[in-house]
C-alpha positions in Angstrom: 4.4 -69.9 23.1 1.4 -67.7 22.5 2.2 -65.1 24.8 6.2 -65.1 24.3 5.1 -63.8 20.8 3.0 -61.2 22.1 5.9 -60.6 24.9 8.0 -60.1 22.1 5.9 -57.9 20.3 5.2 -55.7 23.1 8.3 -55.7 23.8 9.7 -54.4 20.2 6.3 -51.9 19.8 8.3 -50.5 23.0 11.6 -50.4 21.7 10.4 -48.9 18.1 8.3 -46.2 20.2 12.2 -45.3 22.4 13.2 -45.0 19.4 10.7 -42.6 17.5 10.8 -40.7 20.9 14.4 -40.2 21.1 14.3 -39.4 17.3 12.8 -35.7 17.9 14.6 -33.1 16.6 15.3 -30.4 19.0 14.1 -26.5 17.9 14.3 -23.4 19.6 11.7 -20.7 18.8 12.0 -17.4 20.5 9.0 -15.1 21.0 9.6 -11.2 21.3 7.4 -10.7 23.9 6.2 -13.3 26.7 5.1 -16.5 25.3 1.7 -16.7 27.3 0.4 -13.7 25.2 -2.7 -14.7 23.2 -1.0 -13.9 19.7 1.2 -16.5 20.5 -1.9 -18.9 20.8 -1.0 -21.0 17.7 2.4 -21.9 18.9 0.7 -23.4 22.3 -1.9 -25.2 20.4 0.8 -27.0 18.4 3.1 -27.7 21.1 0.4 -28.7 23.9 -1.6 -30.7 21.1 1.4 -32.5 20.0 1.5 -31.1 16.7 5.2 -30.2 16.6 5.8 -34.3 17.9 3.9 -35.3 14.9 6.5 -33.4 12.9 9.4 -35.3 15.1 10.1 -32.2 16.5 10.6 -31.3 20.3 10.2 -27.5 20.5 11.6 -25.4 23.7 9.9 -21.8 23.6 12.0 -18.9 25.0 11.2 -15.0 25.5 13.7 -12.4 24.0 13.7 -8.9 24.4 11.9 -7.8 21.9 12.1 -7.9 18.1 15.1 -6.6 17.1 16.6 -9.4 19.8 15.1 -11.7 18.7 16.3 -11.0 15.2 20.0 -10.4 16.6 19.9 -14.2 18.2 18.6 -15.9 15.4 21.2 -14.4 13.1 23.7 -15.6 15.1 22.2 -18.7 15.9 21.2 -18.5 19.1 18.1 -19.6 18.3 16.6 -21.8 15.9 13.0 -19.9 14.6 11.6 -16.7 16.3 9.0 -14.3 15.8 8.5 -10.8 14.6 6.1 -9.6 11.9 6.5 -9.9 8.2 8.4 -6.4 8.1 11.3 -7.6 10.2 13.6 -8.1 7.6 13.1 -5.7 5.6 14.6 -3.4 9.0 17.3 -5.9 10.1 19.0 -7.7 7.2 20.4 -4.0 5.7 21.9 -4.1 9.1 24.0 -7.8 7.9 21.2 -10.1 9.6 20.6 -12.6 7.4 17.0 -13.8 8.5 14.1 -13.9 6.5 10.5 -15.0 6.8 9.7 -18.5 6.2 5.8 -17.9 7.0 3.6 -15.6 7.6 0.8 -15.8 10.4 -2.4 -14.4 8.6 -2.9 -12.6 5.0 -3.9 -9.5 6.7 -1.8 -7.0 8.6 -1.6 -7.5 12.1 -2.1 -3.6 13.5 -5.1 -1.7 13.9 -6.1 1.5 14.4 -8.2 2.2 17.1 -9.5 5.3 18.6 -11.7 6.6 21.6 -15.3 7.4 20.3 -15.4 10.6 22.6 -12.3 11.7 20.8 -14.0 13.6 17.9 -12.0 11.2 15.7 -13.9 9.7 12.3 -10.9 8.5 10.7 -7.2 8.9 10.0 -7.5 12.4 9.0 -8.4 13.4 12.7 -5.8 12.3 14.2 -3.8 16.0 13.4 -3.3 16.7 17.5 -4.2 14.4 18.9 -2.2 11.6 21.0 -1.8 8.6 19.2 0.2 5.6 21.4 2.6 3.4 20.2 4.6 0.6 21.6 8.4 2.3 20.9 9.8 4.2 18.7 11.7 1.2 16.8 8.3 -0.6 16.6 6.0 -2.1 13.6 3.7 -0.3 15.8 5.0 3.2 15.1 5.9 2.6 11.2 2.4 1.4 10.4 1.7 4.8 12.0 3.6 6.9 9.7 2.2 4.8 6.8 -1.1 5.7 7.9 -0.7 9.4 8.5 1.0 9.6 4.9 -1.9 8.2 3.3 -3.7 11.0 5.2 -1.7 13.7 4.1 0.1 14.0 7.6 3.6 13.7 8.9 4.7 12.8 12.6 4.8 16.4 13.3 1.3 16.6 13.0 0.4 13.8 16.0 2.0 13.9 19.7 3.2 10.3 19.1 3.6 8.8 22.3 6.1 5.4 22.6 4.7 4.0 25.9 4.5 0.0 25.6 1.5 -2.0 25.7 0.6 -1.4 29.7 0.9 2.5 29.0 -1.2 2.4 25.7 -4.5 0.1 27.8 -3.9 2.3 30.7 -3.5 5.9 28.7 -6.2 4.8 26.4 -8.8 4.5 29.4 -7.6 7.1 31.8 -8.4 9.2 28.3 -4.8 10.4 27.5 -3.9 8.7 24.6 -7.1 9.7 22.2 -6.0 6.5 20.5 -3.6 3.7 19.2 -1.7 1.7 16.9 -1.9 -1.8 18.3 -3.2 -5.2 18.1 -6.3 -6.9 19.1 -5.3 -8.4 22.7 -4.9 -4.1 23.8 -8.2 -3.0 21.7 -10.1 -5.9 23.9 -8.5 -4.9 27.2 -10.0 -1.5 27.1 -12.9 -2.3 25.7 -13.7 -4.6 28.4 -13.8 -1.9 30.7 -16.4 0.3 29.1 -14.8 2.7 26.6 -15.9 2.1 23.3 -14.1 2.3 21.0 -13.8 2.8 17.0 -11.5 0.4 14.9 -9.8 0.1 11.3 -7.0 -2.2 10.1 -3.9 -0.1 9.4 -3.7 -2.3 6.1 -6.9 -0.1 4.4 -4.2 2.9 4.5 -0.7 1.0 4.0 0.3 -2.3 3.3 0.8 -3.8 7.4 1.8 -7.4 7.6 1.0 -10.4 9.7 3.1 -11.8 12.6 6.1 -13.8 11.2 8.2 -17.0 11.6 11.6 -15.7 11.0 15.0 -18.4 10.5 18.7 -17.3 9.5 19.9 -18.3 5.8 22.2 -21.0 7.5 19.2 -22.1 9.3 17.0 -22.9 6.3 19.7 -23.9 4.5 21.1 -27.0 7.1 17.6 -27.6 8.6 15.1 -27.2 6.1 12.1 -30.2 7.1 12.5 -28.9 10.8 11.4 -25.5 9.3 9.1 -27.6 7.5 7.7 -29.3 9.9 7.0 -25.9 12.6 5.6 -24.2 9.7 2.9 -27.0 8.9 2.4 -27.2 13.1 2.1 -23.7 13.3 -0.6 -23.0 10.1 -2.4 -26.5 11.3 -3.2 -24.7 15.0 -4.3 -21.6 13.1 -6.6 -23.6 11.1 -8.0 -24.7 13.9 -8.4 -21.3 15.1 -10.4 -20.3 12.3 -12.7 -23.0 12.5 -13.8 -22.7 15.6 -12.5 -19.7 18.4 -14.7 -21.5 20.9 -13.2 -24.7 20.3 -9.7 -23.5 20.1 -9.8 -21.2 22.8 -10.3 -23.6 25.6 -7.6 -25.8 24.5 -5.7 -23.1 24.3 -6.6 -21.8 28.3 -6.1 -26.3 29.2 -2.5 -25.7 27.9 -2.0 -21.9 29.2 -3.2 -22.0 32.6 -2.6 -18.2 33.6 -5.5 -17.6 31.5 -7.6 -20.0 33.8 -11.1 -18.4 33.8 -10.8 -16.3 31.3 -12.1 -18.2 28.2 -14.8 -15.7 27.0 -12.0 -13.2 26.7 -9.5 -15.6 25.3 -12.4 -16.6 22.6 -13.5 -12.6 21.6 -9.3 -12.1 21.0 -8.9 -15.4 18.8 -12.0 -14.7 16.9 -11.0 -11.1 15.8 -7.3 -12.8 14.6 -9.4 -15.4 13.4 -11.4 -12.6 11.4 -9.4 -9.7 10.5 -5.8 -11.2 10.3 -5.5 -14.9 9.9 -7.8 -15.2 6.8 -5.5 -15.5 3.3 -5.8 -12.4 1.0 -6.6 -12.9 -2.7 -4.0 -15.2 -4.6 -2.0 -16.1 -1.2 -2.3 -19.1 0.3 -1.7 -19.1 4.3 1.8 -18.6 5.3 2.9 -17.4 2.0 4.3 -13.8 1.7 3.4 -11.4 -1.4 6.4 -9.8 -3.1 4.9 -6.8 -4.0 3.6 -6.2 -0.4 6.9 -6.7 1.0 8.3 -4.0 -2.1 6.1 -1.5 -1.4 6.3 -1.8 2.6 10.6 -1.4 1.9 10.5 1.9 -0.3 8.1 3.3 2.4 10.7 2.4 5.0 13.3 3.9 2.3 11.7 7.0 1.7 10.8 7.6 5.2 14.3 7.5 6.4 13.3 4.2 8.9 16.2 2.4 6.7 19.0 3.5 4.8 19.6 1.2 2.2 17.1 -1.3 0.5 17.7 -5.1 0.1 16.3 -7.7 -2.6 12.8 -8.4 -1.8 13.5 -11.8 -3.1 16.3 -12.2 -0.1 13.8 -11.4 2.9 11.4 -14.0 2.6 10.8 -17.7 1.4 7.7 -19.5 0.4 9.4 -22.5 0.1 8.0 -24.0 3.7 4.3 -23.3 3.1 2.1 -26.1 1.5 
């Protein structure tokens, strides 16, 4: 009798577990750029350390082309979340996307500038002719540029601006044809690794740059708001984690990303500068949450610059609803 009850109970722990597992909510997230990218580490952590399960969530990751793709397929609901950077809407939703951020990845903006030390550059009031690399020419990159060069008293006129992706802008960079770049930690580590020092500053010292961002459509948030929930708290949880301990966090994240096999010390020196310059919150913003007036004063830049024609309500390109 004993062990039908404990037969039975097995057998019900199984069925309540079929249950729980069958119970996951499916979400798409779509990354602008390949998903094994460092940047990306926080999304690994929580799906390969089961923190999006906790949430009851089953998470497929897929790679679009870029960010104003991603944008594009999450306004029309080909995808669930994606990524860009907490500008994104500001560009897109004039355009009739109706995204917005639901969190943003760090309370510090997510560029630097960095420059050769042989260049004869001190600062952003150098950079008149010289050649300064950006990813495109519809990049975050290459707006945080013209921020900076205002703030200097420069227009683009005064900088051969060069759009050549991240592969041109590590290889330019070294070969010494780019005296320097707008760009983010993973391409500032890539060069230095190969014996070119460089100098550094976060673009947000001159303009008001942004983190990476979880983006979702209005009629995402609005039908699906504890799965939105639920990535955001995975997502912030794995950056935590990250700014507790790179070490720590950067050999589970090479376990669960096994292209980076070997290359731990790197992986750790790229999540510690996120973990130093951009992840930490800035005064009165909790992690994940957006700042109105950041976002306001990024949008009349974009205005007054020409990079978009009309401007929206700040209150309709972000939410701070998902971020506890």
């Amino acid at each position: 009798m004993r062990h039908m009850i404990t037969g039975a109970i097995a057998a019900a722990a199984m069925a309540l577990g079929a249950v729980a597992a069958g119970a996951q909510e499916k979400l798409t997230y779509l990354f602008p750029a390949p998903d094994f990218l460092p940047a990306f580490a926080p999304f690994q952590l929580a799906r390969g350390k089961g923190y999006f399960a906790k949430e009851g969530l089953e998470v497929t990751f897929q790679v679009g082309k870029g960010g104003a793709d991603v944008a594009t397929q999450v306004a029309l609901g080909n995808a669930d979340l994606g990524g860009g950077i907490g500008d994104t809407p500001i560009i897109v939703r004039a355009n009739g996307l109706n995204i917005r951020g639901v969190a943003l990845l760090g309370g510090h903006g997510l560029t630097q500038l960095a420059w050769r030390e042989d260049s004869g550059i001190t600062g952003p009031a150098d950079l008149k002719g010289k050649s300064i690399g950006v990813l495109s020419f519809q990049d975050t990159t290459y707006y945080n540029l013209l921020g900076v060069l205002a703030a200097a008293g420069l227009d683009r006129s005064d900088v051969d601006i060069q759009a050549v992706g991240p592969g041109g802008i590590i290889q330019l960079t070294i070969a010494g044809k780019l005296h320097g770049f707008v760009g983010v930690p993973e391409w500032i580590d890539a060069v230095a690794r190969t014996g070119i020092r460089l100098e550094q500053m976060p673009v947000e010292k001159l303009f008001p740059a942004m983190a990476q961002a979880i983006i979702a459509s209005d009629d995402t948030i609005a039908r699906r708001p504890e799965a939105v929930r639920g990535f955001v708290r995975a997502v912030l949880r794995a950056i935590r984690e990250i700014m507790a301990d790179p070490a720590a966090a950067a050999r589970d994240y090479v376990a669960i990303v096994t292209q980076h096999s070997g290359k731990e010390e790197q992986i750790e020196a790229i999540l510690r500068a996120y973990a130093t310059l951009i992840y930490p919150e800035a005064e009165g913003q909790p992690l994940g949450s957006f700042d109105p007036e950041r976002i306001a004063a990024v949008q009349k830049f974009y205005l007054d610059a020409g990079i978009i024609r009309t401007a929206v309500p700040v209150e309709d390109l972000y939410t701070n609803d998902f971020v506890q």
